[in-house]
C-alpha positions, 0 to 999 in steps of 0.5 A: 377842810379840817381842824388841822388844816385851819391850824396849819393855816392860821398859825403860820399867818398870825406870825406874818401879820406880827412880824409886819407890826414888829418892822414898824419901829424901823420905819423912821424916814421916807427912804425907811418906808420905801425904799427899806433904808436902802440896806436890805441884802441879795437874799432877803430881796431874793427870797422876798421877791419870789413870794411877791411875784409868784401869787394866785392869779399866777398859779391859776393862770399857769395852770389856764394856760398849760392845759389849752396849750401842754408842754411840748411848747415850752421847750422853746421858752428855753430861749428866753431862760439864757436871755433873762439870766445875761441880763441878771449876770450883766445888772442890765438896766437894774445896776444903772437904775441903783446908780441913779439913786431914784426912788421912783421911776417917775423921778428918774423921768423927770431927771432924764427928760426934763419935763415934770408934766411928762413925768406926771403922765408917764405916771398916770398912765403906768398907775392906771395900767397896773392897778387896773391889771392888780385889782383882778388878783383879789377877784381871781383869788376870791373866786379860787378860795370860794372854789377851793373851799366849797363855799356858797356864793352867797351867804346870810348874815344877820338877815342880809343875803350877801355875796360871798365873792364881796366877803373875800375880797374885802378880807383879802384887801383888809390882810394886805393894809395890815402888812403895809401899813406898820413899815412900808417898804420894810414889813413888805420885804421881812414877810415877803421873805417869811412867806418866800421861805415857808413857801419853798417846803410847801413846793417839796411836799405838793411836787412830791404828791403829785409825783407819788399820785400819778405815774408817768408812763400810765397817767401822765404820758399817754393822756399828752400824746393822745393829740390832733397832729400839729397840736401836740403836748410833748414834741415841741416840733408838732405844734404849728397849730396851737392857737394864743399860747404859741412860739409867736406869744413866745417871741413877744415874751422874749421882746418884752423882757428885753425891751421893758426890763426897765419899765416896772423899775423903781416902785419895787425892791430895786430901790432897796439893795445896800449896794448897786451890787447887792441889787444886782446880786439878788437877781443873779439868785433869782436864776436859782430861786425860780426854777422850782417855783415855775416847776410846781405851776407846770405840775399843778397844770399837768395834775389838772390835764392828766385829772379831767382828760384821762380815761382812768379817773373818768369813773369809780373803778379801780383805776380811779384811786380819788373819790371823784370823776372827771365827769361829776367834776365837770357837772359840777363846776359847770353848775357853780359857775352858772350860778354865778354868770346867770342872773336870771333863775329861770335861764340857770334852771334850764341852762344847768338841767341842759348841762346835767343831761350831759351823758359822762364818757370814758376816753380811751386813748388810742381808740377815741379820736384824739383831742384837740383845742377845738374839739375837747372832753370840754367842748361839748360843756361849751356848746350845750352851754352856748346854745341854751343860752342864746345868740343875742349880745348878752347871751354872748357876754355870759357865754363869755364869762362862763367859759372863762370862769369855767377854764380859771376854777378847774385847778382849785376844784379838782385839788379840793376833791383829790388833796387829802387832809393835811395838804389841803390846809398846806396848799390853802396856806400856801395861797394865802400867803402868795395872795398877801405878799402880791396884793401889798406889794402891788397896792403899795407899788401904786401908791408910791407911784401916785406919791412920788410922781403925781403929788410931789410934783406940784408940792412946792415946799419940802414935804416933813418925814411925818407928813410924807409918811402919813400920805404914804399910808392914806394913799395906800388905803386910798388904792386898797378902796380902788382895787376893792372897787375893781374886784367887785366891778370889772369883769374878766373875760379872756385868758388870764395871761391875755388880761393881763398882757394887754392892761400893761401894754397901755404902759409897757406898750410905749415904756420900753425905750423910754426907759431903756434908752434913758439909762443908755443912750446919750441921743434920747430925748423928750421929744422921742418919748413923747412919741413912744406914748402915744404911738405905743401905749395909744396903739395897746388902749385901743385894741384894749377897747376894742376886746373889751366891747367886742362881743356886745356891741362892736361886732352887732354894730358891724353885722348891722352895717354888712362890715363882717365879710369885708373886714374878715377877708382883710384879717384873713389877708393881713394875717396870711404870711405869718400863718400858722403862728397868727390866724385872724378872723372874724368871731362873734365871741372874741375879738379876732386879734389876741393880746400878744399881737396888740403888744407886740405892734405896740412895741414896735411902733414905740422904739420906731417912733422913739428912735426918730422923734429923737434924732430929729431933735437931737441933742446929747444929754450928760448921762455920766451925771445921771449914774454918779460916774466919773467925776461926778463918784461921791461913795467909795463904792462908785469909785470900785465901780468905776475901776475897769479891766482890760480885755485879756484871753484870762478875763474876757468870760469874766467880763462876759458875765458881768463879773466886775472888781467888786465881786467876791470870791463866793460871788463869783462862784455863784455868778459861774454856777448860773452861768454854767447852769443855763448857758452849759447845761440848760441852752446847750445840752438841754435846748440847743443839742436836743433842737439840732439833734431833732432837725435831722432825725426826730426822736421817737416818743419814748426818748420825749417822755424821758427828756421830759421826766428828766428835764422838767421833773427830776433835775428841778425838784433836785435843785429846788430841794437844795435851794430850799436849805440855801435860800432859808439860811441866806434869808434868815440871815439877811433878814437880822441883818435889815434890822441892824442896818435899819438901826444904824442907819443914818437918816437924810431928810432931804431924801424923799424923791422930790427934785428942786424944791425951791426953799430946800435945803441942798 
């Protein structure tokens, strides 16, 4: 990069870091540091909460995905959009939870279950989950800016050959501690909506590149039709054979947005709306705030598919307008990937000559064979590569981490060699502060949950402002030290996605129902939630163990014992009746059941297990006390709340939609705008006519590439662009408005998430 690119990098970063030190004078009380005082607005926490979400390892796990899998299969994610946005219009789960008035999700268990030991284990367990599942954000990002950046992988300083990979990932973990540490839970949502608002511009000019860079119909079109039947990129009616990213994995995301709506709750934002409305009402603006967000992650895929696969960047001629192949791309990320995975000098020699001898090739759509998971411009990488380096245990780990290294670090290498100057410092702040925002957050989302839920337990006096603050913060650094060891220990070799839904299965495998069920049901009980732990989350820890130890020992302790062809015929067996969308079988590499499939068993096994245990031991619990209902309303807000209308022909899609007395007439017209948005346009034209239409008469190719052109291109950079000027002005607005509030406010020092304190004051 050049000078103005690191101009275009640093400036805008300086001005975060300042407005984190600046928030530090608001931070006065515990409910100040996590919880934002409880009066941050719809938009700062809309807005905020885009940046928080959407981070590197999202990007690059988007884009991961994406190529082994195209765009054909997304359109049956529009089954999920409506379920997600019901859930948003109706407050699901997040309006009771701001009823509660918890501050974390450990005391909201503790209050419905009665069991601090509980509450201490359900917060062990979610901690270890999520931190485990955060700490390789840092390492995936190291490893994009090392890529992204041309960096070596180790550099000398003072004489000391140092890793580089170490260098980052500390730089990265010493940037989130300096977000988190002035305010807390104030610093996180003010620079998060900084950054959420100087992201939205970065996503207009990188969707606009890409748009201007490659054209469609020469491209882009042909290069995702050139597929095997069964496995294509467009036409969501052919891709029965699609393997890990599939309708199944689509099904399981669906489940699991319902199911653990409520099992992150509490250590995030969902603490800080002024109102139980006002939280309710920022992920109403959700609905409108991602759709670009995710819009830019599909291009950034497509760009690198279209990039490595088409036959008009294969050579330097005049249908390659970039001053790379595909073909020299391919050699060297191999070679930089080696030298990272090989330890030993002399296997990296030999492996990457085997690897350099490789002849480029030119695809020619329409007269090669087309491709395929299996077979791919990228297979004959992998099976140099496995061959060279052996079948022993170790040789496979490596072949692991090489074709996993390989998939992640494809996106930042190709945007380094195709971006030009300019929108390479853009997209390297854009990184940047997407890495922040999510690191602090998360670290920090950890550390209030070993606070609140793991020490506060066992202290048995009331906690002074000063000292609960200053436990915050060295818990924090204390969880910024275990991300760090993490990053530099734990290795990742599956799919980024797998990964990750694996590690939160260990939690969200047994969490849905004890969440969901103890905000809405009366018959739920300790006793069931004891059993959606250890049937749930013990059924994810053991297929976590299992992927994890597969390749090196598992598998050769098998092929010792003769257990390979036994156990393969019982897979094959097992998995029969839901083929194609599940296909199990022994491998020496991979463990034969996937991340999605462990989740999914994992879920079911914790609602069964929850339902029973509870109606065995029934005994009806006082929720009305819990929500702050009925006789038990002490604000005038839960009093409007309270008020119910009748169901008449003139409300009943009001009431449809959530839409209750405390809605004004702009909240009702944005409510009506999502609702029209997803359910008219979205579900209906969009998914449902288009699903229907095609089961009666396919559509030919060319009515495909204009569906998607229009669909997944044109309508949401038009949305994304207004978006942009509304969600910039609601946010700037909020944002002086957290800060008076945070003036005005009025502290209560006996808020701070403990319960019973004997010698408290009540």
């Amino acid at each position: 990069m050049g000078l103005l690119d690191w101009v275009i990098v640093v400036v805008p970063l300086a001005l975060v870091i300042g407005m984190a030190f600046y928030s530090r004078r608001y931070a006065r009380s515990v409910v100040d540091f996590l919880a934002a005082g409880r009066v941050a607005g719809r938009y700062v926490i809309s807005v905020g909460d885009l940046a928080s979400m959407l981070s590197v390892i999202t990007l690059v796990a988007g884009s991961e995905q994406n190529y082994q899998t195209g765009y054909g299969i997304g359109f049956w994610n529009n089954i999920i959009a409506p379920v997600g946005v019901v859930m948003a219009l109706t407050g699901f789960c997040t309006y009771r939870w701001r009823q509660t008035r918890c501050l974390s999700k450990g005391q909201f268990i503790e209050m419905r279950y009665g069991s601090r030991s509980f509450r201490v284990i359900t917060a062990t367990i979610s901690t270890i989950s999520e931190m485990v599942t955060n700490a390789i954000g840092p390492a995936i990002a190291a490893n994009f800016f090392i890529y992204y950046l041309g960096l070596p992988h180790r550099i000398m300083i003072c004489g000391i050959n140092l890793p580089c990979y170490v260098i980052i990932v500390v730089m990265c973990l010493t940037l989130a501690m300096l977000i988190i540490w002035p305010a807390g839970r104030i610093s996180l949502l003010v620079t998060d909506c900084l950054q959420g608002l100087l992201s939205y511009p970065i996503f207009v000019m990188i969707a606009g590149f890409i748009l201007l860079k490659f054209s469609w119909g020469v491209d882009i079109s042909p290069i995702l039709w050139d597929r095997v039947p069964e496995q294509s990129f467009i036409n969501p009616y052919d891709v029965a054979q699609l393997r890990d990213f599939n309708v199944f994995a689509i099904m399981v995301n669906l489940t699991n947005s319902v199911v653990n709506r409520a099992s992150w709750i509490g250590n995030d934002t969902t603490n800080s709306g002024r109102t139980p409305h006002e939280q309710k009402m920022a992920g109403i603006l959700g609905a409108w705030r991602n759709g670009f967000s995710f819009m830019t992650i599909m291009l950034l895929g497509l760009l690198v598919y279209v990039f490595m696969n088409s036959g008009n960047f294969s050579a330097h001629d005049s249908s390659n307008r970039f001053r790379v192949t595909n073909n020299e791309l391919r050699k060297q990320l191999s070679s930089r990937v080696l030298d990272e995975v090989v330890e030993n000098r002399e296997d990296f020699a030999r492996v990457n000559a085997a690897v350099a001898a490789i002849p480029p090739v030119r695809h020619i759509t329409g007269k090669d064979a087309p491709l395929s998971q299996q077979n791919n411009l990228d297979t004959r990488y992998f099976k140099v590569v496995r061959e060279e380096l052996g079948d022993t245990p170790e040789a496979r780990k490596n072949f692991q981490q090489y074709r996993t290294l390989y998939q992640q670090m494809m996106m930042p290498m190709v945007l380094r060699n195709i971006l030009p100057a300019g929108m390479l410092g853009l997209f390297c702040l854009l990184m940047i502060m997407l890495l922040i925002s999510t690191d602090d957050s998360r670290i920090f989302n950890a550390a209030g949950c070993i606070v609140q839920d793991m020490i506060l337990p066992f202290m048995n006096r009331h906690l002074p402002q000063k000292t609960h603050l200053l436990l915050l913060r060295l818990t924090t650094l204390g969880v910024t030290i275990f991300f760090l060891l993490i990053a530099l220990l734990f290795s990742q070799i599956d799919y980024i996605n797998m990964f990750t839904t694996i590690m939160c299965a260990f939690w969200l495998g047994g969490a849905g129902p004890i969440m969901i069920f103890g905000l809405y049901s009366r018959f739920g009980n300790l006793t069931g939630a004891w059993c959606a732990i250890i049937f749930g989350s013990g059924s994810s820890l053991l297929g976590l163990i299992f992927q994890r130890n597969w390749a090196d020992k598992i598998y050769p302790w098998l092929e010792r014992n003769s257990w390979v062809e036994p156990l393969n015929t019982f897979l094959v067996t097992a998995s029969s009746p839901f083929d194609p969308w599940i296909k199990w079988s022994m491998d020496p590499v991979k463990f034969p059941i996937n991340s999605y499939e462990i989740f999914f068993i994992s879920m079911i096994l914790a609602i069964s297990s929850y339902i029973i245990g509870s109606y065995l031991t029934y005994k009806p619990y006082d929720l009305d006390k819990l929500l702050h209902r009925g006789k038990y309303c002490d604000t005038p807000e839960e009093e409007l709340a309270e008020r119910k209308e009748r169901w008449t022909l003139r409300t009943v899609f009001s009431k449809l939609i959530g839409i209750t007395p405390e809605y004004s007439p702009g909240d009702k017209a944005i409510a009506w705008s999502v609702f029209g948005y997803v359910f008219i346009y979205q579900l209906v034209g969009t998914f449902a006519i288009v699903a229907i239409w095609n089961l009666f008469q396919p559509w030919p190719e060319s009515w495909w590439n204009t569906y998607f052109l229009v669909v997944s291109l044109v309508v949401p950079c038009i949305i994304g662009t207004i978006s942009t000027f509304w969600f910039m002005i609601g946010g700037t607005v909020d944002t002086f408005r957290l800060f008076r509030d945070l003036r005005k406010r009025v502290e209560d020092p006996n808020d701070n998430g403990q319960i019973s304190v004997p010698g408290s004051e009540q």
